[in-house]
C-alpha positions as CSV (number, residue, x, y, z in Angstrom):
1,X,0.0,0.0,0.0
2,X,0.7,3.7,-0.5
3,X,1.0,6.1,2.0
4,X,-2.3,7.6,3.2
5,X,-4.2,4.5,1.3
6,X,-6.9,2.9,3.5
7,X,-7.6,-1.0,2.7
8,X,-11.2,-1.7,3.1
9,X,-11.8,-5.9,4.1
10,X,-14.9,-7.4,3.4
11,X,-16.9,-9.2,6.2
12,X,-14.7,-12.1,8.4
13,X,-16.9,-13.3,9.7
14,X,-17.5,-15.3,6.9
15,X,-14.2,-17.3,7.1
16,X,-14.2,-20.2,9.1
17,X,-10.6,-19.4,10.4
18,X,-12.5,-15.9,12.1
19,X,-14.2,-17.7,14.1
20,X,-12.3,-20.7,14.6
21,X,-9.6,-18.3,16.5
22,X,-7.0,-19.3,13.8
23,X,-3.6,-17.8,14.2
24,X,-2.1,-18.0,11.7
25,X,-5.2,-16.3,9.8
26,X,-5.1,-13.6,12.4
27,X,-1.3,-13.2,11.7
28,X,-2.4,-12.4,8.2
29,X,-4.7,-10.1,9.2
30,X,-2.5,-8.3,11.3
31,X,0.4,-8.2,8.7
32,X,-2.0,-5.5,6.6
33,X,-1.6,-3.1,9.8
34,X,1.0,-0.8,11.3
35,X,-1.9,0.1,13.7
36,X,-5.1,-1.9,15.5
37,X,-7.8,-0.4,17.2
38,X,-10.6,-2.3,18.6
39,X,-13.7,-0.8,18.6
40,X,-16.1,-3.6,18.1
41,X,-17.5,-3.7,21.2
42,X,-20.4,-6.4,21.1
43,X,-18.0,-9.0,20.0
44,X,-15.1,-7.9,22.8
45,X,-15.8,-11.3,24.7
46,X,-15.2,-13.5,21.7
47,X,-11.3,-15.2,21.0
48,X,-12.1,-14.8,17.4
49,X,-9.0,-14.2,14.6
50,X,-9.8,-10.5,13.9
51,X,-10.1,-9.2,17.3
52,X,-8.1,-11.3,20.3
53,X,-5.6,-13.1,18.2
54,X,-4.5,-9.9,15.8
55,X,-4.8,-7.6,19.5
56,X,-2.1,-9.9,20.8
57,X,0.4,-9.2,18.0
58,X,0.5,-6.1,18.2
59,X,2.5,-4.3,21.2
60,X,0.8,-1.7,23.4
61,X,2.0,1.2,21.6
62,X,0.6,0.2,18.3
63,X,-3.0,-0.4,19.4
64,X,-5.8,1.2,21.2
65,X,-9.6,1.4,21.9
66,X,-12.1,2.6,19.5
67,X,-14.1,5.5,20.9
68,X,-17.4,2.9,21.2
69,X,-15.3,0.4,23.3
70,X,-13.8,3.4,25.4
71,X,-16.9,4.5,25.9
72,X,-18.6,1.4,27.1
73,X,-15.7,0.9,29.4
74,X,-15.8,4.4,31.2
75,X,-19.5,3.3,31.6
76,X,-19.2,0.0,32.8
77,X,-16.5,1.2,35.3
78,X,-19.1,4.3,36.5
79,X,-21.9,1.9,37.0
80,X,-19.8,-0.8,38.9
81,X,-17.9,1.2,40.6
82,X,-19.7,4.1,41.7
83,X,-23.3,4.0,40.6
84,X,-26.3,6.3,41.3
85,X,-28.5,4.9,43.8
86,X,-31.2,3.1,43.7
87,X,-29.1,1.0,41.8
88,X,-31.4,-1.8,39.7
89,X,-29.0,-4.1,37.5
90,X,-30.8,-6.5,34.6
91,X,-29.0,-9.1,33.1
92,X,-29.8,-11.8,30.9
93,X,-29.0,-14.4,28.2
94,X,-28.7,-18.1,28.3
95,X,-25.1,-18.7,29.3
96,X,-25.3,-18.4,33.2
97,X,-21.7,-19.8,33.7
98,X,-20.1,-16.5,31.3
99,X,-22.0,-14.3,33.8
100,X,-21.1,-16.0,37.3
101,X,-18.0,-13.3,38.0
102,X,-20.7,-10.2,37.0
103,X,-23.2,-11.3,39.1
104,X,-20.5,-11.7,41.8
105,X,-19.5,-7.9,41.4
106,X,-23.1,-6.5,40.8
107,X,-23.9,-8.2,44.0
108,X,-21.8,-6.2,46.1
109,X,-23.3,-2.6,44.1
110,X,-26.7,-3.3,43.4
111,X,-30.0,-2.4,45.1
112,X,-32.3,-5.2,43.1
113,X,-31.2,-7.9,40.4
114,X,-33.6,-8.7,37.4
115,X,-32.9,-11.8,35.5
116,X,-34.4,-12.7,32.7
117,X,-33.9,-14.9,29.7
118,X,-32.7,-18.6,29.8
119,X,-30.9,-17.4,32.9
120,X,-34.0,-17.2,34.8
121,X,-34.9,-21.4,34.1
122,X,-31.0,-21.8,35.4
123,X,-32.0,-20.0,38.9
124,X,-34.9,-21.6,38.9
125,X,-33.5,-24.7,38.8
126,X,-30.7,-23.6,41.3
127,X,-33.2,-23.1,44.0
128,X,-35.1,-26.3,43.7
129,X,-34.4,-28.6,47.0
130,X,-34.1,-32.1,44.1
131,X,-32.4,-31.3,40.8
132,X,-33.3,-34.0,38.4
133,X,-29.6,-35.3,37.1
134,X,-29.4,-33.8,33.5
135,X,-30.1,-30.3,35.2
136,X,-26.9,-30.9,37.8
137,X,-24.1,-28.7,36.0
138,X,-20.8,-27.4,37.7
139,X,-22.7,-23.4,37.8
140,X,-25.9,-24.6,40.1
141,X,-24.2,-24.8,43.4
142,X,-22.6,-21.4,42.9
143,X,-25.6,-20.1,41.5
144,X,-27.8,-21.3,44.9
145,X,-24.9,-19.2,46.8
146,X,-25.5,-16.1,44.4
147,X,-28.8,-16.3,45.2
148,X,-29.0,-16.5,48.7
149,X,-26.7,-13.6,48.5
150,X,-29.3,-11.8,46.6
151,X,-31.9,-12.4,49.2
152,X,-29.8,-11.0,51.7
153,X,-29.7,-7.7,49.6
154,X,-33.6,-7.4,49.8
155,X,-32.8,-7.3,53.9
């Protein structure tokens, strides 16, 4: 490339080596840039090729935060860390076991919880006094604990 040329690539989603993770795919990738920014914040907790794998190649100075990403940070860090009161956090999804250290810090800063989604059926599930075997994962004893922790806060 030129100087001052900008290179445009088409969605990577579509390659199986994106979202496989592949590294040497991602070293590619990252072979195109002098600079990487990340500002693709909804996929931040994914290890795909574009994102974690080409972030780790390059060294601090030559990559940064997209304004979306810092922005969502400096958010996240308010609310967590010093948010207005009454403080009402809602979470959802299906994945309980990708939330389990979130709910262990909103917890300790929120007012009231909401759950919703297939996370609800999980805590359902937790509190039952007989889980029916299939239903026994690794998250429903730590989820029980969550929730009696919850209770506590409506004390």
């Amino acid at each position: 490339m030129k100087p001052g040329e900008i290179l445009l690539l088409e969605n990577l989603r579509f390659y199986k080596e994106e979202e496989k993770g592949d590294e040497e795919f991602a070293k590619k990738l990252a072979s195109l840039a002098t600079y990487f920014v990340f500002d693709a914040f909804g996929t931040a907790h994914r290890k795909h090729a574009s994102t974690f794998y080409v972030s780790a190649l390059f060294d601090k100075d030559h990559k940064d935060l997209g304004f979306l990403v810092h922005e969502e940070y400096q958010s996240a860090n308010r609310l967590l860390n010093n948010p207005e009161r009454p403080y009402t956090s809602i979470i959802g999804g299906a994945k309980v076991s990708d939330k389990i250290k979130l709910l262990d810090k909103l917890i300790s800063v929120s007012d009231n919880i909401l759950i919703g989604g297939g996370m609800a059926y999980t805590f359902i599930k937790a509190q039952e006094e007989r889980l029916v075997i299939h239903c026994l994962n690794p998250i429903i004893f730590r989820l029980r604990e969550i929730f009696s922790l919850m209770l506590k806060l409506r004390e």
